[in-house]
C-alpha positions in Angstrom: 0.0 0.0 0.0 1.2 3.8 -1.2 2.4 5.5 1.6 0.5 9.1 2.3 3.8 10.5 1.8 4.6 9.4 -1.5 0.9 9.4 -2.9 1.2 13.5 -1.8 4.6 13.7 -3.8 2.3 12.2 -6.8 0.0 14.7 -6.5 2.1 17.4 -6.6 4.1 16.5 -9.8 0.4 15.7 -11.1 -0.8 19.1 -10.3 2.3 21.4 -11.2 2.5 19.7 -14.7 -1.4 19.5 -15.6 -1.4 23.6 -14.8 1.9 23.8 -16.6 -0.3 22.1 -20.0 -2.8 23.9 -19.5 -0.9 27.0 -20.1 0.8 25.9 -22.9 -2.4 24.5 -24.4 -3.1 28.5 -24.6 0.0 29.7 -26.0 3.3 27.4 -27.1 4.9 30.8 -27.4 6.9 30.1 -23.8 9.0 27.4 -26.4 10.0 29.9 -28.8 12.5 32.6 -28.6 14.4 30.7 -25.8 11.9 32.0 -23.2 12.1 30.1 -19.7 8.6 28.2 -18.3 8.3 31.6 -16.2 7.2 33.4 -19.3 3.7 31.6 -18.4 3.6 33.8 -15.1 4.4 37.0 -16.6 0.9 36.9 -18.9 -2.7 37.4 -18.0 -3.5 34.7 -20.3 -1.7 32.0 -18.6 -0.8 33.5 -15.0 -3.6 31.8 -13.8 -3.0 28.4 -14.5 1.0 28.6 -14.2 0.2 30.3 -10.7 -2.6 27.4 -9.6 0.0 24.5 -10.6 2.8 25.9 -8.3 0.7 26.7 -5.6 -1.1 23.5 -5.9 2.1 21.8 -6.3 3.7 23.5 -3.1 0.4 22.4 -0.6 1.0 19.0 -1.5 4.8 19.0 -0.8 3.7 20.5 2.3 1.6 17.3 2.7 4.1 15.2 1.9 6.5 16.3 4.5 4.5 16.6 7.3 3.3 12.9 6.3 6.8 11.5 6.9 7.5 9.1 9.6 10.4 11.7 11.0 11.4 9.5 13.9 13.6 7.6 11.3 16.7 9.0 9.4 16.7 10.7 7.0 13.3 11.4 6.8 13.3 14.4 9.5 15.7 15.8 6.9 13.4 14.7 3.7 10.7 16.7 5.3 12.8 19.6 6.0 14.0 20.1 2.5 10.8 19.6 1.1 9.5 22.3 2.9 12.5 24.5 1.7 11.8 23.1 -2.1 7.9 24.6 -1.6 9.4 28.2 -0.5 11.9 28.3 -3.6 9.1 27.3 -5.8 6.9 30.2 -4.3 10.1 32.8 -4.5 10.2 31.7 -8.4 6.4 32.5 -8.9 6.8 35.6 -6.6 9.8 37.2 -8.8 8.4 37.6 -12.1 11.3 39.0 -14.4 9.5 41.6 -16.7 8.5 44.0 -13.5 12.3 45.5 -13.3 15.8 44.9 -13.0 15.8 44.2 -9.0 12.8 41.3 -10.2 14.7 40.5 -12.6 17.7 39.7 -10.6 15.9 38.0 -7.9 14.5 35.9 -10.2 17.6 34.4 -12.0 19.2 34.1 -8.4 16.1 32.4 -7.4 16.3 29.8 -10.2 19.4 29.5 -9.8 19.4 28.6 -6.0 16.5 26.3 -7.0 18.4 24.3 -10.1 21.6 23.8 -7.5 19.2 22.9 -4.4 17.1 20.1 -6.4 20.3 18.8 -8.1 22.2 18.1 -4.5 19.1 17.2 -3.0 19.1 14.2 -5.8 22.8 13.3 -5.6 22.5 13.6 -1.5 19.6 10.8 -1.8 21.0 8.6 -4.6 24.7 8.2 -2.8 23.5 8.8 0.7 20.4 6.6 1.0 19.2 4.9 -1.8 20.4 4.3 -5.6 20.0 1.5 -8.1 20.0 1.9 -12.3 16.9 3.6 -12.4 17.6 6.3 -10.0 20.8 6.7 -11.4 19.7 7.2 -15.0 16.7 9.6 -13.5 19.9 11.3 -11.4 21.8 11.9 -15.0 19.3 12.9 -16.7 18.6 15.6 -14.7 21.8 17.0 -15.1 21.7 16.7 -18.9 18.9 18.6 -18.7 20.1 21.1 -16.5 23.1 21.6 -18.8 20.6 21.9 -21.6 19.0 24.8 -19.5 22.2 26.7 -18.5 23.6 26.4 -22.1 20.4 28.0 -23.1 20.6 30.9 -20.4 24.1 31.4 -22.0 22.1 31.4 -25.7 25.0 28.8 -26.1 22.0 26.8 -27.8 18.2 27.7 -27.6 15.9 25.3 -25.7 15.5 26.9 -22.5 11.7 25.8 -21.6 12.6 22.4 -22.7 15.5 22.3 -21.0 13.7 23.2 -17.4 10.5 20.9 -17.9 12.3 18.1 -18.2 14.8 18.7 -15.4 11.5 19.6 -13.2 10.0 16.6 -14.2 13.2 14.2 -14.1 13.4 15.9 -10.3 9.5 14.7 -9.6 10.4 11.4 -10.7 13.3 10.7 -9.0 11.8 12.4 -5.6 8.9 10.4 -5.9 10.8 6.6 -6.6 13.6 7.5 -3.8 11.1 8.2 -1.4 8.7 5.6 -2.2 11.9 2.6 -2.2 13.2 4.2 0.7 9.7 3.8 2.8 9.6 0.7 1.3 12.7 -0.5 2.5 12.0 0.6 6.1 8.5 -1.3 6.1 10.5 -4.7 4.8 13.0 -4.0 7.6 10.4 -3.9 10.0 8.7 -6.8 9.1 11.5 -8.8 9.2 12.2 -7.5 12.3 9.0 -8.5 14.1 9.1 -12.2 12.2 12.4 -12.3 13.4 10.9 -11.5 17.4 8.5 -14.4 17.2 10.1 -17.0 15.8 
């Protein structure tokens, strides 16, 4: 059975990228031009949706962390930076980049802080507490497509967007399978545990 914890992670990578579609569905135009996904916050036609996913998104992280068993390492710590992870997501929604140049600023620091906290947040969890193939290719992906993104904010190449949605969604992934193996693990440990009392 899905712990509440992981089915709250689900629910927020459900959530952030069914409001992210729905503001592309109105305009593709945050694809062109090497825009970033935060050109979908900066336009009365799509603020609302790209606004409803992250908010959305961040309650259930919220959710998520306060539905860890923190009595157990790491997950006091889990919690913790998921609770960090919904403020950066708020700061990028707060700091839309078209207001002026201290917005402007604060956003691309804010981003930035955000692409280096979710990167070592996934390295910390795949060497630290739990790795196998799949987490690993879901760990180098990520980074590919972070490179992809920073290459873009260099207009070294021009895929910005697609260069964040897939490193957001990589992220979601890997979040969500670490977490759920790592409750997993802890619920086989205790079982074996109590079979091994009464026996």
């Amino acid at each position: 059975m899905r712990s509440r914890a992981v089915t709250n992670l689900i629910y927020a990578q459900l959530s952030f990228f069914f409001f992210l579609t729905i503001a592309i569905l109105i305009t593709t135009a945050g694809f062109s031009n090497n825009h970033g996904l935060s050109f979908y916050g900066e336009h009365l036609s799509t603020v609302i949706p790209f606004g409803t996913g992250f908010l959305v998104c961040d309650i259930f992280l919220l959710r998520a962390a306060n539905a860890l068993p923190k009595s157990q390492p790491p997950y006091k710590k889990i919690a913790l930076l998921l609770k960090i992870l919904a403020v950066l997501l708020l700061l990028i929604l707060l700091t839309p980049d078209t207001l002026n140049s201290f917005f402007d600023w604060s956003h691309i620091i804010a981003s930035f802080i955000l692409f280096v906290f979710e990167l070592t947040f996934a390295i910390w969890l795949t060497i630290r507490w739990y790795s196998d193939r799949l987490t690993w290719f879901l760990l180098s992906a990520q980074f590919l497509a972070g490179v992809l993104a920073m290459l873009s904010q260099f207009h070294i190449v021009y895929y910005l967007s697609e260069g964040i949605f897939f490193f957001q969604l990589l992220f979601g992934l890997f979040l969500i399978r670490s977490v759920s193996r790592l409750l997993e693990r802890q619920r086989t440990s205790k079982h074996t545990t109590s079979q091994e009392l009464y026996t």
